[in-house]
C-alpha positions in Angstrom: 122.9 96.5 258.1 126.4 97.8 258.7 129.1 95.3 259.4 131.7 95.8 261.9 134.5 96.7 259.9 132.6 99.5 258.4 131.5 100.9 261.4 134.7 101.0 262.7 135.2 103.3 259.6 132.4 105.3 259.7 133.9 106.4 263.0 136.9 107.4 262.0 135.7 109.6 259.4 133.5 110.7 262.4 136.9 111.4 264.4 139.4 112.7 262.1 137.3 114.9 259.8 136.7 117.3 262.6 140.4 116.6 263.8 141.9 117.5 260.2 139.5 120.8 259.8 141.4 121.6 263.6 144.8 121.1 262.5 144.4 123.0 259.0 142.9 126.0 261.4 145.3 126.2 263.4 148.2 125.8 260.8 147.0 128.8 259.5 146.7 131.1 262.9 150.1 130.1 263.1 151.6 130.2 260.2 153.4 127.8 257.8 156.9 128.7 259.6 156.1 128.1 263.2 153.9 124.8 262.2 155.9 122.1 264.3 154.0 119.1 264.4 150.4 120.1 263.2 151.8 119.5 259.4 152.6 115.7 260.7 149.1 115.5 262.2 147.3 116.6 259.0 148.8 114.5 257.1 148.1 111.3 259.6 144.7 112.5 259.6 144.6 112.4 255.5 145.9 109.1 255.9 143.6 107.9 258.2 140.6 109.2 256.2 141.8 107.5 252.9 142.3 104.3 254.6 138.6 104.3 256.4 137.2 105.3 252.9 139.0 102.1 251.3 137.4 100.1 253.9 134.4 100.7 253.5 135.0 100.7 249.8 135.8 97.2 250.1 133.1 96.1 252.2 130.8 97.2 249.7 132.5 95.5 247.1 134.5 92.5 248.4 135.7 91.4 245.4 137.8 94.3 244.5 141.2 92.9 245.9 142.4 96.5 244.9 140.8 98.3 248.0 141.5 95.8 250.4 144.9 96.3 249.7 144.9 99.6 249.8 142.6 99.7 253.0 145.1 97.6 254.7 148.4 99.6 253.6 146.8 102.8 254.8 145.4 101.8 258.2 149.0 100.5 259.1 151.1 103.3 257.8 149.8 105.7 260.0 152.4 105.4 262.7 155.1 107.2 260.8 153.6 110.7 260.8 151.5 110.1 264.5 155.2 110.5 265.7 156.4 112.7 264.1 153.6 114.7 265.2 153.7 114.3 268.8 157.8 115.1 268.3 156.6 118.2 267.0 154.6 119.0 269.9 156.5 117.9 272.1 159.4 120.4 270.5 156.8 123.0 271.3 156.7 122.7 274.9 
């Protein structure tokens, strides 16, 4: 049975897998120079990917302090770049 936490992860991988294959498309119709914000939104989506994979890392083996840790520092350093990215875009417009 899958517990909540690691469904919740599960579906981000669901989300942001697709998202990041998007962003690395698109980054390379337009080029590296004229990126703007979709270099921001990769990298929140690697972020985002490596924190669901801790998580359900840990729940799998709850004893490992180590990926707790990490699962937690991941999930809430995300902000940073989702701003950066929407600046981007936003610069676009």
């Amino acid at each position: 049975m899958v517990s909540t936490a690691e469904g919740i992860a599960i579906a981000e991988l669901c989300v942001y897998i697709p998202i990041f294959i998007l962003t690395v498309v698109v980054m390379i119709r337009h080029g590296f120079q004229r990126q703007l914000g979709w270099i921001y939104l990769a990298i929140f989506c690697i972020i985002r990917l490596a924190g669901a994979g801790f998580k359900i890392e840990s729940v799998h083996h709850p004893t490992n302090k180590t990926d707790t840790e990490w699962s937690a520092i991941l999930q809430s350093v995300g902000l940073s770049p989702l701003l950066m990215a929407s600046m981007g875009l936003l610069k676009r417009v």
